[in-house]
C-alpha positions in Angstrom: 167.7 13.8 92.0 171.2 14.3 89.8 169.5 12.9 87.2 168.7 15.5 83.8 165.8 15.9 81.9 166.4 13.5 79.0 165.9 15.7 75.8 163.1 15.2 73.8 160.8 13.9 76.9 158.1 16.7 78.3 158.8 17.9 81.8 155.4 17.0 83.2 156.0 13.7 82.2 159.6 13.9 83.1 158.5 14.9 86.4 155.5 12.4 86.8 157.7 9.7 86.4 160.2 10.7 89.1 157.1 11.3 91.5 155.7 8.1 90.1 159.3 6.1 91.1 159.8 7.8 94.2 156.3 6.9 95.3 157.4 3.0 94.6 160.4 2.8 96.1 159.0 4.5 99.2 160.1 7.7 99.6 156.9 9.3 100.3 156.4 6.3 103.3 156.3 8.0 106.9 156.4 11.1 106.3 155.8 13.3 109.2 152.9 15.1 109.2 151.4 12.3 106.8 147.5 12.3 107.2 147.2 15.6 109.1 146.0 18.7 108.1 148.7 21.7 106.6 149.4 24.1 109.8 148.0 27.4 109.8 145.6 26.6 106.1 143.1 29.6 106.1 144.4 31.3 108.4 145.8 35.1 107.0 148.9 35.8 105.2 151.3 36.9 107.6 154.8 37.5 106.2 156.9 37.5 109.8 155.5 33.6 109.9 158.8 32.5 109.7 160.2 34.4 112.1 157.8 34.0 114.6 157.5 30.0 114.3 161.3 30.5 114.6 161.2 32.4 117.6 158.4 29.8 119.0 160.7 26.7 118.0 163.9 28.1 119.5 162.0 29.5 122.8 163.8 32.9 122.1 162.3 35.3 124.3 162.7 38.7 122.7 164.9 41.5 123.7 163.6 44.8 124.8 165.2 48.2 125.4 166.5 48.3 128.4 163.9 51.0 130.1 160.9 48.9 128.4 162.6 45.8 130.3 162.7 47.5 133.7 159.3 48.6 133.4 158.4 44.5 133.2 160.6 44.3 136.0 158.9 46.4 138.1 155.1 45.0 137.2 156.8 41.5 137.6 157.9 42.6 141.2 154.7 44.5 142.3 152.6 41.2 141.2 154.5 39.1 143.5 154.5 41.1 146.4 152.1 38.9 148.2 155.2 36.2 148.5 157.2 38.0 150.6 157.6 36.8 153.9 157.8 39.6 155.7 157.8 43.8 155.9 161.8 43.8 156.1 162.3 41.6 153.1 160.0 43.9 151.3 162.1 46.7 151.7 165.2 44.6 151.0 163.6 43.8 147.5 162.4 47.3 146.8 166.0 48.6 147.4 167.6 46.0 145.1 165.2 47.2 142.6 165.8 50.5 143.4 169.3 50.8 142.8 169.2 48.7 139.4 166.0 51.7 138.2 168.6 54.5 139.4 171.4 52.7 137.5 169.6 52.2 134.4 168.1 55.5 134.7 171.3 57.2 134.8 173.6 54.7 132.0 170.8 53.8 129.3 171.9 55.6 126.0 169.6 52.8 123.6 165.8 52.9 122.7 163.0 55.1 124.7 164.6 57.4 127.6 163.9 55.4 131.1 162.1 58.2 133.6 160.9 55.3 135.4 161.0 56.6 139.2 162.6 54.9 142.4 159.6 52.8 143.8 158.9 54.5 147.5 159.4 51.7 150.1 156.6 52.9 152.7 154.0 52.8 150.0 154.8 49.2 148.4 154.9 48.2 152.0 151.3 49.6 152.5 150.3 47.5 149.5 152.0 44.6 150.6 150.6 44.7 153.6 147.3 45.2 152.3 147.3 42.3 149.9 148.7 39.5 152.6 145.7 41.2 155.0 143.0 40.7 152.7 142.7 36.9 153.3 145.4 35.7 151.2 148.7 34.9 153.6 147.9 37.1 156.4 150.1 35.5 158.9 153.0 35.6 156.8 153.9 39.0 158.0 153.6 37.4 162.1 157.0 35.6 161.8 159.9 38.2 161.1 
């Protein structure tokens, strides 16, 4: 559309007879989204709704502070317990997570202060244990 407004011509009909030439020639043909209805019509004003579609399009996952991230960490690793194969690999896992809690605990400087405490490895062993004995993968402790 490099074309001007020709003077003495109205811009509605100006502009009705672009939309009116554009519609002949095809332009409005297979469109995507043609014949469906407009995303998100009725639904409430939210002015981050670019950002989040963004965020949804480009699968960012966001960042958090780097206590608030260990803190996921940790639920992440309690929830999953029940797949480890045995006592000893338990106790490997809790002191790998261990050491990253103390090293984050003692270097974070950005966001919320971390007082997350070292997990102790005799009572997420308990748990473990209790969880694989409760029906769920109770022989995978028999094979160490």
């Amino acid at each position: 559309m490099t074309e001007r407004k020709p003077p003495g011509e109205s811009w509605e009909s100006w502009i009705d007879r672009q939309i009116r030439e554009a519609q002949e020639e095809g332009a409005f043909d297979n469109l995507a989204g043609a014949g469906q209805p407009l995303p998100d019509l009725g639904s409430e004003h939210d002015p981050l709704w670019w950002v989040k579609k963004l965020v949804a399009r480009e699968g960012i996952t966001p960042a958090l502070p780097p206590a608030l991230e260990l803190r996921r960490k940790v639920e992440r690793f309690l929830a999953g317990l029940a797949g480890a194969r045995d006592e000893h690999d338990v106790r490997r896992a809790v002191e790998a997570l261990n050491a990253e809690i103390r090293t984050i605990n003692a270097t974070v400087v950005e966001g919320p202060a971390t007082n997350l405490a070292a997990l102790d490895a005799d009572d997420v062993v308990r748990e473990w244990r209790r969880r694989t004995s409760s029906g769920h993968g109770a022989s995978r402790g028999d094979h160490a």
